[in-house]
DSSP file (Angstrom, degrees, kcal/mol; ACC not computed):
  #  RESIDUE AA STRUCTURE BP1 BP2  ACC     N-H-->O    O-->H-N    N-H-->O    O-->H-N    TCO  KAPPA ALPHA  PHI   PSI    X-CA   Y-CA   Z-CA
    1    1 A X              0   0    0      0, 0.0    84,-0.1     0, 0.0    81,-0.0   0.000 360.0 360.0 360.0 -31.3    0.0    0.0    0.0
    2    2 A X        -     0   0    0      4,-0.1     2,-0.4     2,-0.1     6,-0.1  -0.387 360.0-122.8 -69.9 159.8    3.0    2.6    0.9
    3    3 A X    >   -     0   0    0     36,-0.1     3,-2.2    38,-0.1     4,-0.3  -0.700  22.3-100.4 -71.9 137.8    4.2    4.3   -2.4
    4    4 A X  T 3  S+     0   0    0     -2,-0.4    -2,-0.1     1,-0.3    35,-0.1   0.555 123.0  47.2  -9.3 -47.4    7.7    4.3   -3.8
    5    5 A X  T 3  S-     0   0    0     34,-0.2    -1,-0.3     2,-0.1    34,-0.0   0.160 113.9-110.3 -88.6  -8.6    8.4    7.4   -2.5
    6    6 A X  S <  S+     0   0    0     -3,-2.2     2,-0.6     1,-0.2    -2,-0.2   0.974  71.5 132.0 110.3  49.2    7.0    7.1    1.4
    7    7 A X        +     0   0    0     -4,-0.3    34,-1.9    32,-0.2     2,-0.3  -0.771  21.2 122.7-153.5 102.7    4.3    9.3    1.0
    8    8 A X  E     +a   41   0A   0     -2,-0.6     2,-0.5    32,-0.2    80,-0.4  -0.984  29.5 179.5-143.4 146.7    0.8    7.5    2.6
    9    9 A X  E     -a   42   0A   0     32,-3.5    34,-2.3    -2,-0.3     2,-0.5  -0.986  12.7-157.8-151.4 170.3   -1.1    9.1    5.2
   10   10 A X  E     -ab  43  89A   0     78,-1.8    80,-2.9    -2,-0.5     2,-0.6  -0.919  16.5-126.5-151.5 127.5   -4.0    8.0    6.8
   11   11 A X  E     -ab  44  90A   0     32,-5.0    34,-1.2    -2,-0.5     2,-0.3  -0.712  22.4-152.1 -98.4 108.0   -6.7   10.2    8.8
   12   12 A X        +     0   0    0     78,-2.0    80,-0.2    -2,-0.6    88,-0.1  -0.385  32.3 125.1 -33.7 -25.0   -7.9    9.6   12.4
   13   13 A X        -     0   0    0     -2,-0.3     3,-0.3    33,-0.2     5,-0.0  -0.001  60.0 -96.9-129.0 177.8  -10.9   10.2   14.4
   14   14 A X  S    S+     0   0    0      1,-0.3    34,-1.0    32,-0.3    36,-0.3   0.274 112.7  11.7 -82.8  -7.9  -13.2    7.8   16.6
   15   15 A X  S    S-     0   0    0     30,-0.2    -1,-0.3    32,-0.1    31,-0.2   0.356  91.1-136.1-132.3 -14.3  -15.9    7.1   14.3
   16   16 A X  S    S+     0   0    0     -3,-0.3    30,-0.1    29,-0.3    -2,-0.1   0.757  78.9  83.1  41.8  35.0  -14.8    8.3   11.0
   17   17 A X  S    S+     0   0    0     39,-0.1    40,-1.8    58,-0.1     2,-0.2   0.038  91.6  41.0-144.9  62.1  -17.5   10.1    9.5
   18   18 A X  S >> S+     0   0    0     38,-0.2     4,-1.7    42,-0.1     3,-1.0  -0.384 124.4  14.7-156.7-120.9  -17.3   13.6   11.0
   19   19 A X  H 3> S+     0   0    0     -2,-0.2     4,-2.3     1,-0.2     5,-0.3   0.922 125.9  37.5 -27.1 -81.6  -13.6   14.6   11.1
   20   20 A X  H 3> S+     0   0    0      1,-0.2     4,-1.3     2,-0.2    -1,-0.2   0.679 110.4  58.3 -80.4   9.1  -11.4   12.5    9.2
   21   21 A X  H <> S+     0   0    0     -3,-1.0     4,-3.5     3,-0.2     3,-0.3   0.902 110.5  44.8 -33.8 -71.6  -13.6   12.0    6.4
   22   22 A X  H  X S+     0   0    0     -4,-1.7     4,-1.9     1,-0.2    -2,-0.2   0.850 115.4  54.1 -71.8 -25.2  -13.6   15.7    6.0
   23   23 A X  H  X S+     0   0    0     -4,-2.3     4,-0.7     2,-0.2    -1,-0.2   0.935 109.0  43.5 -30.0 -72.5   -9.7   15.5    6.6
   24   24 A X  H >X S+     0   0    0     -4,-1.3     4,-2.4    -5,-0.3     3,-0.9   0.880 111.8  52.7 -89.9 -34.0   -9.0   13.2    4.0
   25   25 A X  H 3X S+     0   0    0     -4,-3.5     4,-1.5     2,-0.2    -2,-0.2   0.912 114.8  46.6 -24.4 -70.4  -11.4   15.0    1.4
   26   26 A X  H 3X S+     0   0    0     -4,-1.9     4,-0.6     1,-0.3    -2,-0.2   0.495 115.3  42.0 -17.6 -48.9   -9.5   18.2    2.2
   27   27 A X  H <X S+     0   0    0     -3,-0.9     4,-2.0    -4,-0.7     5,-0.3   0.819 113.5  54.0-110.6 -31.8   -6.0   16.6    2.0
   28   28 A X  H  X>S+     0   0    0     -4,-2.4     4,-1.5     1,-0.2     5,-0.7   0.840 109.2  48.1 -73.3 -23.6   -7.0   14.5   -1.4
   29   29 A X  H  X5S+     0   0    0     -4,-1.5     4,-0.7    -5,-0.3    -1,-0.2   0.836 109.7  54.4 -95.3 -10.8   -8.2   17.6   -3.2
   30   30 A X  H  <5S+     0   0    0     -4,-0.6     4,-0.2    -5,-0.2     5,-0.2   0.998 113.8  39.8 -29.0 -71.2   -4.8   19.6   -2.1
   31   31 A X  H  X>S+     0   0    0     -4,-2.0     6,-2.7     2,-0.3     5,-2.3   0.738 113.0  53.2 -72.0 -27.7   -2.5   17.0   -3.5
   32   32 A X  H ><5S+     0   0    0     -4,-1.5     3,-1.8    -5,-0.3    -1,-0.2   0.833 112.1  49.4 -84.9 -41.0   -4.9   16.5   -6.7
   33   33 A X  T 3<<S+     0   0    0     -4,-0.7    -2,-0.3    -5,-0.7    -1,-0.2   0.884 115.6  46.4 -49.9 -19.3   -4.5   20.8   -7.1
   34   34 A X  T 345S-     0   0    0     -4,-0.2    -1,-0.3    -5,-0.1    -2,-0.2   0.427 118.9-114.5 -98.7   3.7   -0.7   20.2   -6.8
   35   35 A X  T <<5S+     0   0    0     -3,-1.8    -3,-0.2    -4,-0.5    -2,-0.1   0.867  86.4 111.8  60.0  36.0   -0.6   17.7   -9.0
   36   36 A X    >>< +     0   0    0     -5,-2.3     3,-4.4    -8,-0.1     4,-0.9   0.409  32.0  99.7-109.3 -19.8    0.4   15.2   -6.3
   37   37 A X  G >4 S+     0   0    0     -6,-2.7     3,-1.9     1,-0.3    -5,-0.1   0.796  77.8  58.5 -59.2 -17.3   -2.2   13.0   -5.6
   38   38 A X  G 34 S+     0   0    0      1,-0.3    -1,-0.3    -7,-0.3    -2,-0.1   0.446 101.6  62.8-103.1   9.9   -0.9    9.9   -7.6
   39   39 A X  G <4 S+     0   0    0     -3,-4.4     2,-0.5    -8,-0.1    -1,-0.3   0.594 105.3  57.9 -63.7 -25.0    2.3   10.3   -5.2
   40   40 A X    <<  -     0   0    0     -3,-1.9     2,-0.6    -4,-0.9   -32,-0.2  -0.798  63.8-150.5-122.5 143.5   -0.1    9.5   -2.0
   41   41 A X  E     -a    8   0A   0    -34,-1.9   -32,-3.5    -2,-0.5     2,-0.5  -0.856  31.9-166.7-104.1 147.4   -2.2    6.9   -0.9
   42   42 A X  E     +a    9   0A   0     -2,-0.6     2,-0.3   -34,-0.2   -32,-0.2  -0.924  19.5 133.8-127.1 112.1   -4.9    8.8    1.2
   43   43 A X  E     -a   10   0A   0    -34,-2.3   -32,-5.0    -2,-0.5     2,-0.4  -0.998  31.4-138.5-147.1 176.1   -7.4    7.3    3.6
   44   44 A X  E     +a   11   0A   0     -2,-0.3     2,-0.4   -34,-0.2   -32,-0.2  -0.848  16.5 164.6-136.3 176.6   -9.1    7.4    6.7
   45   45 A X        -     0   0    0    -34,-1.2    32,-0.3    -2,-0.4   -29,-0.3  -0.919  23.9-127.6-151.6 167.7  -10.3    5.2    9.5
   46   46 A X  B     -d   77   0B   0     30,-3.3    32,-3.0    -2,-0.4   -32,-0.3  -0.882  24.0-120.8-131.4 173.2  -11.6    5.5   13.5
   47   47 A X  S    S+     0   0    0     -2,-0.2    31,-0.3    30,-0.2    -1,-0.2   0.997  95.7  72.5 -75.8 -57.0  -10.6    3.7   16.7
   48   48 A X  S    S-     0   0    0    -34,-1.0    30,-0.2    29,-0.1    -2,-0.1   0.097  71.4-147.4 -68.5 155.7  -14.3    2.6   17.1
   49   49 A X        +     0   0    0     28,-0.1     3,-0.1     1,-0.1    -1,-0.1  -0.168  68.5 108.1-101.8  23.1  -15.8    0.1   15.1
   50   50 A X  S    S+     0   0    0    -36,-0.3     4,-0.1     1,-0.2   -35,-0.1   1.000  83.5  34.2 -61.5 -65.2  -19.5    2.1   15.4
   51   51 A X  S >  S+     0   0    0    -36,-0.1     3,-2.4     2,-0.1    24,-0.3   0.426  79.5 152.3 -74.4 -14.2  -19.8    3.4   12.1
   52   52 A X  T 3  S+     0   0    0      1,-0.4     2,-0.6    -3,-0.1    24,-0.2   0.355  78.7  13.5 -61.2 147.3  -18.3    1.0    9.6
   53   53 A X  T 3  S+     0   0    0     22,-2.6    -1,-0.4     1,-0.2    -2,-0.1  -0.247 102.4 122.2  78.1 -44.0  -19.3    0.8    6.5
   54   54 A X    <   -     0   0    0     -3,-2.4    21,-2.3    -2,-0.6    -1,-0.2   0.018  59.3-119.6   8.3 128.9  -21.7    4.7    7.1
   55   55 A X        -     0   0    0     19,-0.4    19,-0.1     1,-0.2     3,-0.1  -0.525  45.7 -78.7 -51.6 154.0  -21.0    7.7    4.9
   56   56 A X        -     0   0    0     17,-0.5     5,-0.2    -2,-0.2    -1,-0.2   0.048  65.6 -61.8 -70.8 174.0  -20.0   10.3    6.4
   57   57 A X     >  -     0   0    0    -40,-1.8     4,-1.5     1,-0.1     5,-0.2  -0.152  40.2-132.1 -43.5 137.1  -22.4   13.1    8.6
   58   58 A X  H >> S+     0   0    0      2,-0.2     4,-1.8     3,-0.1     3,-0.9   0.971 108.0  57.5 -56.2 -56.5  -24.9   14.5    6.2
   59   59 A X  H 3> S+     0   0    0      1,-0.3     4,-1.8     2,-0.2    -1,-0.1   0.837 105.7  45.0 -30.3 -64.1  -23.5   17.9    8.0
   60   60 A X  H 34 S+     0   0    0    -43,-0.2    -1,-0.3     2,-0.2     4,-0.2   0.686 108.6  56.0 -82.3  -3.8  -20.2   17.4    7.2
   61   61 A X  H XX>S+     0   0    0     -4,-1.5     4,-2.1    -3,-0.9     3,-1.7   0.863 112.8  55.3 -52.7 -68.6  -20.9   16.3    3.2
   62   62 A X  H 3X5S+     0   0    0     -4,-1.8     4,-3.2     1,-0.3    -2,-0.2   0.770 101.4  39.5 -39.6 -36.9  -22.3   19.3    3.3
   63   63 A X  H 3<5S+     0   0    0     -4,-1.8    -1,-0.3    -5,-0.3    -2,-0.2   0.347 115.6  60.2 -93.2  23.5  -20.2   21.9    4.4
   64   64 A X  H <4>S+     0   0    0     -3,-1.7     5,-6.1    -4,-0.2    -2,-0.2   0.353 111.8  46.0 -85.9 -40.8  -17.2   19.7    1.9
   65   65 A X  H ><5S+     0   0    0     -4,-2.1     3,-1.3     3,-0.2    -2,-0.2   0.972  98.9  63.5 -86.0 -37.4  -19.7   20.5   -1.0
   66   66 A X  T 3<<S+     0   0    0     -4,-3.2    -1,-0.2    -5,-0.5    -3,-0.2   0.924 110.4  43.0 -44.5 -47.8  -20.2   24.1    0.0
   67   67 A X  T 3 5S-     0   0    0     -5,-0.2    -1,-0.3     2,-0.1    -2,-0.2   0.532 124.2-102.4 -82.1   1.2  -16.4   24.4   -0.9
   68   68 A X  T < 5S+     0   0    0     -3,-1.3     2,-0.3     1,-0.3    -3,-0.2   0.853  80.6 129.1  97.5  19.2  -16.6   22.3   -4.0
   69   69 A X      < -     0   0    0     -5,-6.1    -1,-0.3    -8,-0.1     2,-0.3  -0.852  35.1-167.1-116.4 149.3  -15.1   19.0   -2.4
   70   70 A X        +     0   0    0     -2,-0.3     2,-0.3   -45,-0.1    -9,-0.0  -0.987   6.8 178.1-124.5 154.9  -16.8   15.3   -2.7
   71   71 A X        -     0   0    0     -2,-0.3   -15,-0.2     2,-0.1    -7,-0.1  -0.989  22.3-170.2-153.2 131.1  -16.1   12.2   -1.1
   72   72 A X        +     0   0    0     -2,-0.3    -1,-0.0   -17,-0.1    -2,-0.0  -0.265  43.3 141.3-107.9  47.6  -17.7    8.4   -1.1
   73   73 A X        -     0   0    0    -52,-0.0   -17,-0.5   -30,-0.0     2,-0.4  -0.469  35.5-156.8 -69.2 157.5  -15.8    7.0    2.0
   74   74 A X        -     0   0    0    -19,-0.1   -19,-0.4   -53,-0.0   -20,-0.2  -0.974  34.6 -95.7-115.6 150.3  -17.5    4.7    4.3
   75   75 A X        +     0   0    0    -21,-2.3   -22,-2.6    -2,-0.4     2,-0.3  -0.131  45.4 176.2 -56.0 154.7  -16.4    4.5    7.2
   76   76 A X        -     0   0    0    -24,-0.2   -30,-3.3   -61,-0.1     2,-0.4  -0.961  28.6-116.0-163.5 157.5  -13.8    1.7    8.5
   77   77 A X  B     -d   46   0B   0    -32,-0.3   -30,-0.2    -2,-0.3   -29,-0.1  -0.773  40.1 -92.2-108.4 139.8  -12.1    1.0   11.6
   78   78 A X        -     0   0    0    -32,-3.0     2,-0.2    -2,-0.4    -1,-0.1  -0.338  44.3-164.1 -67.7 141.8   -8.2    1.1   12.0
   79   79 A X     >  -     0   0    0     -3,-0.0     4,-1.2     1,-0.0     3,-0.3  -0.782  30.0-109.8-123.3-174.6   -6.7   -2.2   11.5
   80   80 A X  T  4 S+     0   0    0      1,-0.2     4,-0.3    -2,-0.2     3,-0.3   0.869 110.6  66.1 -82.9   5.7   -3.3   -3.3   12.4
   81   81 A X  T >> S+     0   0    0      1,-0.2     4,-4.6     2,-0.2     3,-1.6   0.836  90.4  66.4 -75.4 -32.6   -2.0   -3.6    8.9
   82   82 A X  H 3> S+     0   0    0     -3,-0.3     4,-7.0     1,-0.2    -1,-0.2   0.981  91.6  61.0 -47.5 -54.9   -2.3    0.2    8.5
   83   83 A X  H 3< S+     0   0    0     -4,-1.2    28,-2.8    -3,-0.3    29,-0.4   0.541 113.7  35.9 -66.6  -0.1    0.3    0.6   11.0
   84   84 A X  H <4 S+     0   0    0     -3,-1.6    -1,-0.3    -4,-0.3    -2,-0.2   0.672 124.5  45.2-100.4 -39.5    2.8   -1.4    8.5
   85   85 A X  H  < S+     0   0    0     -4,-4.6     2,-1.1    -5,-0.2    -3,-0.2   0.887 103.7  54.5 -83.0 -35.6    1.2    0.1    5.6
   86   86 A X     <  -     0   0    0     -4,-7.0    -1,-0.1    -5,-0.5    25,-0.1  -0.710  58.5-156.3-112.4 115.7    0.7    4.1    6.1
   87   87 A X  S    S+     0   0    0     -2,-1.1    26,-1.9    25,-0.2     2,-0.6   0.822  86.4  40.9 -40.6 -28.0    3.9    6.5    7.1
   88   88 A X  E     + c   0 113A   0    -80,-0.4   -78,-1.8    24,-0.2     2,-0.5  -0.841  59.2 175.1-133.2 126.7    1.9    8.8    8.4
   89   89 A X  E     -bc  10 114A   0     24,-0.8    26,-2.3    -2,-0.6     2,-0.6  -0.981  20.9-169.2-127.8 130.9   -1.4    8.3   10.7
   90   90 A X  E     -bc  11 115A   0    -80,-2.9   -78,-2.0    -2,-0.5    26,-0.2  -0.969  11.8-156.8-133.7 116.1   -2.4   12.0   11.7
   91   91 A X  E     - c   0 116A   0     24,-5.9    26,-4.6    -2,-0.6    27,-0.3  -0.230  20.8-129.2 -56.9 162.6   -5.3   12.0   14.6
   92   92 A X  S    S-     0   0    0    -80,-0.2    36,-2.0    25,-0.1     2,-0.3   0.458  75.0  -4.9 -96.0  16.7   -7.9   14.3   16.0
   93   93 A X  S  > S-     0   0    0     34,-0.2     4,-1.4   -81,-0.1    24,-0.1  -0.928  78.4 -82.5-172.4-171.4   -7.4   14.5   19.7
   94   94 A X  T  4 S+     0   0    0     -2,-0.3     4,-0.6     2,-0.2    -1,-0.0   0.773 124.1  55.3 -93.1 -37.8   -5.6   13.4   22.8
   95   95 A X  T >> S+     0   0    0      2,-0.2     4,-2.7     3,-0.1     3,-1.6   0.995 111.4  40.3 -31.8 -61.7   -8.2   10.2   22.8
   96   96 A X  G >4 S+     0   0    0      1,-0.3     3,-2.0     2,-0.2     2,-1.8   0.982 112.4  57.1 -61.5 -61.3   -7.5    9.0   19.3
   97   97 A X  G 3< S+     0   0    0     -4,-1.4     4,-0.4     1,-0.3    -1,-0.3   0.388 114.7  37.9 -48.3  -3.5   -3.6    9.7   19.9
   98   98 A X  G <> S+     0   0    0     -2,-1.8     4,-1.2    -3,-1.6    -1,-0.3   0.601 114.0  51.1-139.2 -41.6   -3.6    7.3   23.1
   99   99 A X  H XX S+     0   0    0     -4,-2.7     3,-2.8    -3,-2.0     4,-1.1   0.873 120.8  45.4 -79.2 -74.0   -6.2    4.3   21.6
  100  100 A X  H 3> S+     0   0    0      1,-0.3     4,-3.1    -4,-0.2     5,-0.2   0.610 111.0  43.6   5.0 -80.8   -3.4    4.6   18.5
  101  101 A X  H 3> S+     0   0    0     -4,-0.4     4,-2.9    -5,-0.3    -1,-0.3   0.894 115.9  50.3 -55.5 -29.1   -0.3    4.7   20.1
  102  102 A X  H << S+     0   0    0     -3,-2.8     4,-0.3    -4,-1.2    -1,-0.2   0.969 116.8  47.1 -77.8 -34.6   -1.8    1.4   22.7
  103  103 A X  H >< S+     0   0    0     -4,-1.1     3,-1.6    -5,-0.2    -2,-0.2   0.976 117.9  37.1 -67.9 -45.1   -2.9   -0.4   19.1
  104  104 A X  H >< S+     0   0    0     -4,-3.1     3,-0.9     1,-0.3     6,-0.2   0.667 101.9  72.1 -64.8 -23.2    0.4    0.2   17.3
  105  105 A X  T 3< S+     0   0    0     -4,-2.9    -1,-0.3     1,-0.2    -2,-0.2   0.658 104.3  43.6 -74.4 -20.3    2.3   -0.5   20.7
  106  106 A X  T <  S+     0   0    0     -3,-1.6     2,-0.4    -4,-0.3    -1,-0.2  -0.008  96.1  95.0-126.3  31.9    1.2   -4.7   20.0
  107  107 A X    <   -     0   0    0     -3,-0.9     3,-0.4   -24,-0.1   -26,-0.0  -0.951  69.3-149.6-127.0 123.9    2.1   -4.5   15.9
  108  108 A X  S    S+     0   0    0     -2,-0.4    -1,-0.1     1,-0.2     2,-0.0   0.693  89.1  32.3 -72.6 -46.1    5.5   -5.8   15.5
  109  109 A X  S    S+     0   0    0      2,-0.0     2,-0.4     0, 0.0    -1,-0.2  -0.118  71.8 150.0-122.4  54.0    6.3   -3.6   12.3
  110  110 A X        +     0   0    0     -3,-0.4   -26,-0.2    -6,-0.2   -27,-0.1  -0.633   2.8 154.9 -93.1 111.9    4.5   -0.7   13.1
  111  111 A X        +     0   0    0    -28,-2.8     2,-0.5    -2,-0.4   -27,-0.1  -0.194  28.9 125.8-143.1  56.3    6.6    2.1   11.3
  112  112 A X        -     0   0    0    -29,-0.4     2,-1.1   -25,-0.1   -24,-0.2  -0.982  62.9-123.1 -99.7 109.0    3.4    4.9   10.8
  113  113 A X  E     -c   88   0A   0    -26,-1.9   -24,-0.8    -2,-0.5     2,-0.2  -0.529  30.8-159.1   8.6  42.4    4.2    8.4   12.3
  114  114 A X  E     +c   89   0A   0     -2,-1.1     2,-0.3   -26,-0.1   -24,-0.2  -0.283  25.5 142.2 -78.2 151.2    1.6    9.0   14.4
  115  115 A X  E     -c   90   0A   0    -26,-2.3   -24,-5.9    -2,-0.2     2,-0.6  -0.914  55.6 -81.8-155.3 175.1    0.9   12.2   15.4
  116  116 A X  E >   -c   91   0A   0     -2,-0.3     3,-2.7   -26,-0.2     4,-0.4  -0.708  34.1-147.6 -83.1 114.2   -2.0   15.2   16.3
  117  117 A X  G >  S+     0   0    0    -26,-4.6     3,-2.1    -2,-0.6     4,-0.3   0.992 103.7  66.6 -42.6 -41.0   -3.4   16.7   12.7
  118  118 A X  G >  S+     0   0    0      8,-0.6     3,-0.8     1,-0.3     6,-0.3   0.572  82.5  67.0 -43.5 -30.0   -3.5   19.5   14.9
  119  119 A X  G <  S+     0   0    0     -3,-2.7    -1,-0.3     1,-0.3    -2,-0.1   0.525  88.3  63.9 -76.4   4.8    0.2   19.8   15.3
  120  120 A X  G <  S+     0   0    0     -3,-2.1     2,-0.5    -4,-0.4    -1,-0.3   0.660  85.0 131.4-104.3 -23.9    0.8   20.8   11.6
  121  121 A X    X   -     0   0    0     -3,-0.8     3,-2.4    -4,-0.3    28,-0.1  -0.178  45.4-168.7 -29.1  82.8   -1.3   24.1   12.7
  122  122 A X  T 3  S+     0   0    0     -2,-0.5    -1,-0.2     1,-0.2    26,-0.0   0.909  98.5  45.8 -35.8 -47.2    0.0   27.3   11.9
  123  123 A X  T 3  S-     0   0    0     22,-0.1    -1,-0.2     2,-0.1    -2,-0.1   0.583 110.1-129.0 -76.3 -15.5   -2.5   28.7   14.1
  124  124 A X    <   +     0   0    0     -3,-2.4     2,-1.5     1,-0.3    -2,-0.1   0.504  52.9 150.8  96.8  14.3   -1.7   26.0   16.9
  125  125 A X        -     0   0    0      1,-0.2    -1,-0.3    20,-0.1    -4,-0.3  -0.746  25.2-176.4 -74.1 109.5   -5.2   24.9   17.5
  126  126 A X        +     0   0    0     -2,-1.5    -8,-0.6    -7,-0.1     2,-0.3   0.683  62.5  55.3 -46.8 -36.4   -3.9   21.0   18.6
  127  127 A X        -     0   0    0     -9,-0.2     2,-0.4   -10,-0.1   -34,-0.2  -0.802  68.3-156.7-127.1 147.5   -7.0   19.8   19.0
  128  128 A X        -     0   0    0    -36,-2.0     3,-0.1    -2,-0.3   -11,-0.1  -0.858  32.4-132.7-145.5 124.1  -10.4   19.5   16.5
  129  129 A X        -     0   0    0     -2,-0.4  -110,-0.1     1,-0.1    13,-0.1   0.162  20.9-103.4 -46.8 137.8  -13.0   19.2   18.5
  130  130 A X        -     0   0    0      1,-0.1     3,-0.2  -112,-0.1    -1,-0.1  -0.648  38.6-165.6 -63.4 138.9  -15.7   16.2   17.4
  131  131 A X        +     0   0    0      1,-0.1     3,-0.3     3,-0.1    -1,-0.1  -0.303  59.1 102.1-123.4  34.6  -18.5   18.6   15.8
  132  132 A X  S    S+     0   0    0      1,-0.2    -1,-0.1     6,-0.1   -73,-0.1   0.978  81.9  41.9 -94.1 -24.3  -21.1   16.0   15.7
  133  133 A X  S    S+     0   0    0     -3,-0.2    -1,-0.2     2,-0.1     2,-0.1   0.318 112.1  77.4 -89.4  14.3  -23.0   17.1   18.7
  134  134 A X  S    S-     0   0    0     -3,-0.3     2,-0.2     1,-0.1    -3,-0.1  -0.131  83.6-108.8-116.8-177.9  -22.5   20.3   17.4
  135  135 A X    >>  -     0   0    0     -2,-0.1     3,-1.7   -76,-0.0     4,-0.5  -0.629  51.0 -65.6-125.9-177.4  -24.2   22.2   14.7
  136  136 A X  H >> S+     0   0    0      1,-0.3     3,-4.0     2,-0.2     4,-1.3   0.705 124.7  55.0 -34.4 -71.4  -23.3   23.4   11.2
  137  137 A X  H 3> S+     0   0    0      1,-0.3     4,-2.5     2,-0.3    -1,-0.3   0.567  98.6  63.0 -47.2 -32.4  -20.5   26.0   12.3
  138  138 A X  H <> S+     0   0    0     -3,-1.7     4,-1.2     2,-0.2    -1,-0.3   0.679 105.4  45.7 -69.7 -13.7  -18.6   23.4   14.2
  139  139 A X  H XX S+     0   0    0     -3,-4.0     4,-2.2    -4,-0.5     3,-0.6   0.854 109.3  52.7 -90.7 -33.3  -18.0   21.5   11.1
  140  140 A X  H 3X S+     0   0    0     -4,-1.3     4,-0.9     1,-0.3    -2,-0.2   0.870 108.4  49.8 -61.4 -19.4  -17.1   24.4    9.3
  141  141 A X  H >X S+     0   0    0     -4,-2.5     4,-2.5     2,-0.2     3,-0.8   0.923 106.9  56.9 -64.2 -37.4  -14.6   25.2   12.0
  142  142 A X  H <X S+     0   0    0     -4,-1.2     4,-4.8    -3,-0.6    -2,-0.2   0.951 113.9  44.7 -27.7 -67.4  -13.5   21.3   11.5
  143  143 A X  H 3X S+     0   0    0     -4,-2.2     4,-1.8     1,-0.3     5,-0.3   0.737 101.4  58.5 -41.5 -37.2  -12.9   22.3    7.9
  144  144 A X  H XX S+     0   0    0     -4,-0.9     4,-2.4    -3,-0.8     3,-2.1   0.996 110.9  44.0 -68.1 -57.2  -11.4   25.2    8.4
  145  145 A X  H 3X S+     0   0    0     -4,-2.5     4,-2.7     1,-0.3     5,-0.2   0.775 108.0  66.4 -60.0 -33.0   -8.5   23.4   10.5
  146  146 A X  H 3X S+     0   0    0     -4,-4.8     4,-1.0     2,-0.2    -1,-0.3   0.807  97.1  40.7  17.6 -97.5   -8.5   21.1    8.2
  147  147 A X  H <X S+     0   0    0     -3,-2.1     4,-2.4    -4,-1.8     5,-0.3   0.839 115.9  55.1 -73.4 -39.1   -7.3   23.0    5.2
  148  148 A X  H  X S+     0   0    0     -4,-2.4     4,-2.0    -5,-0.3   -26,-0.2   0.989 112.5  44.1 -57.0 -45.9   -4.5   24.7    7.5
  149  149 A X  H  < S+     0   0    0     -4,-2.7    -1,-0.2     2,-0.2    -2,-0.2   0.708 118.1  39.6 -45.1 -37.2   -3.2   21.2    8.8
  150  150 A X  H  X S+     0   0    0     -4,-1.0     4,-3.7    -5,-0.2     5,-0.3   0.744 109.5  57.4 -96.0 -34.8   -3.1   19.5    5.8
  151  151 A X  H >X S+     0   0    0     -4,-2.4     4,-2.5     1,-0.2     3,-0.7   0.991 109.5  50.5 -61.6 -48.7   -1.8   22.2    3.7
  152  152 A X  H 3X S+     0   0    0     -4,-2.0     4,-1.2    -5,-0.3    -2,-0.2   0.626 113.4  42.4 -28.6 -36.7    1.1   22.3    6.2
  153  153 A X  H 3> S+     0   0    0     -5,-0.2     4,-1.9     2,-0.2    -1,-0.2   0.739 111.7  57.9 -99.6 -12.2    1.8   18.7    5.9
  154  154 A X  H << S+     0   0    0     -4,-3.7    -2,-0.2    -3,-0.7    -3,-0.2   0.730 109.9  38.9 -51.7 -38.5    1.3   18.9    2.4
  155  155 A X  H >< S+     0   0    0     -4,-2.5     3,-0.5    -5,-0.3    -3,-0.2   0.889 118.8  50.7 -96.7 -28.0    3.9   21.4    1.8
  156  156 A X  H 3< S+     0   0    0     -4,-1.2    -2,-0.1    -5,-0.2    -3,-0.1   0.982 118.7  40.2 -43.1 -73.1    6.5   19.5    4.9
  157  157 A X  T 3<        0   0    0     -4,-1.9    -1,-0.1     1,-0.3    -2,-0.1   0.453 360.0 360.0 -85.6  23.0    6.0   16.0    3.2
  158  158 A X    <         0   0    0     -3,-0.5    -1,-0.3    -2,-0.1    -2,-0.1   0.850 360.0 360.0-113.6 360.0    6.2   17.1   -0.7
């Protein structure tokens, strides 16, 4: 699954269809505007196994199509082959970052980067907040951090 050139990333959060849905939308239409994408494999996954197989929140399609982005993930739950397969596993919070690190800690070839998306923030925001219980404007804040995070790790890892 990794690339020739290193360059996989995989997006984080506890159910996958709120955050890293909108994550990996975000970061796949970057890299296809730089003319990058067929450097990366791009997906995302959650600790939990609730959602699998779901599309993501009607909310957050929506405020992804209000900027001109689409996406048909379904949701899927991290497995441990990810942690052999993707360089880079970028969470959303302190949660994900701790059920992560305790699954990858019992994978033998675990070489995936994990880290907070949040830390790639210019603006330093660490954490993006789960918007589900939250209305429209908490995903668009999602979004917003989003595009700062990813552009930033776009422009480190290219």
């Amino acid at each position: 699954m990794a690339t020739p050139s290193g360059r996989s990333v995989l997006f984080v959060c506890l159910g996958n269809i709120c955050r890293s849905p909108i994550a990996e939308a975000v970061f796949r239409k970057m890299a296809t505007d730089n003319g990058a994408v067929d450097k990366w494999v791009i997906d995302s996954g959650a600790t939990s196994d609730w959602n699998t197989g779901s599309s993501p929140d009607a909310r957050g399609l929506a405020c992804l199509r209000k900027h001109g982005i689409e996406t048909d993930h379904r949701a899927r739950q991290v497995t441990k082959d990810d942690f052999m397969t993707f360089d880079h596993i970028l969470c959303m919070d302190e949660s994900n970052l701790r059920d992560l690190n305790k699954k990858a800690s019992s994978v033998k070839n675990s070489k995936a980067k994990i880290e907070l998306l949040g830390s790639y923030d210019p603006e330093k925001q660490l954490i993006i907040q789960d918007p589900y219980y939250g209305s429209d404007k908490d995903f668009e804040t999602v979004y917003e951090q989003c595009v700062r995070c990813c552009r930033a790790f776009l422009e480190q890892h290219s």
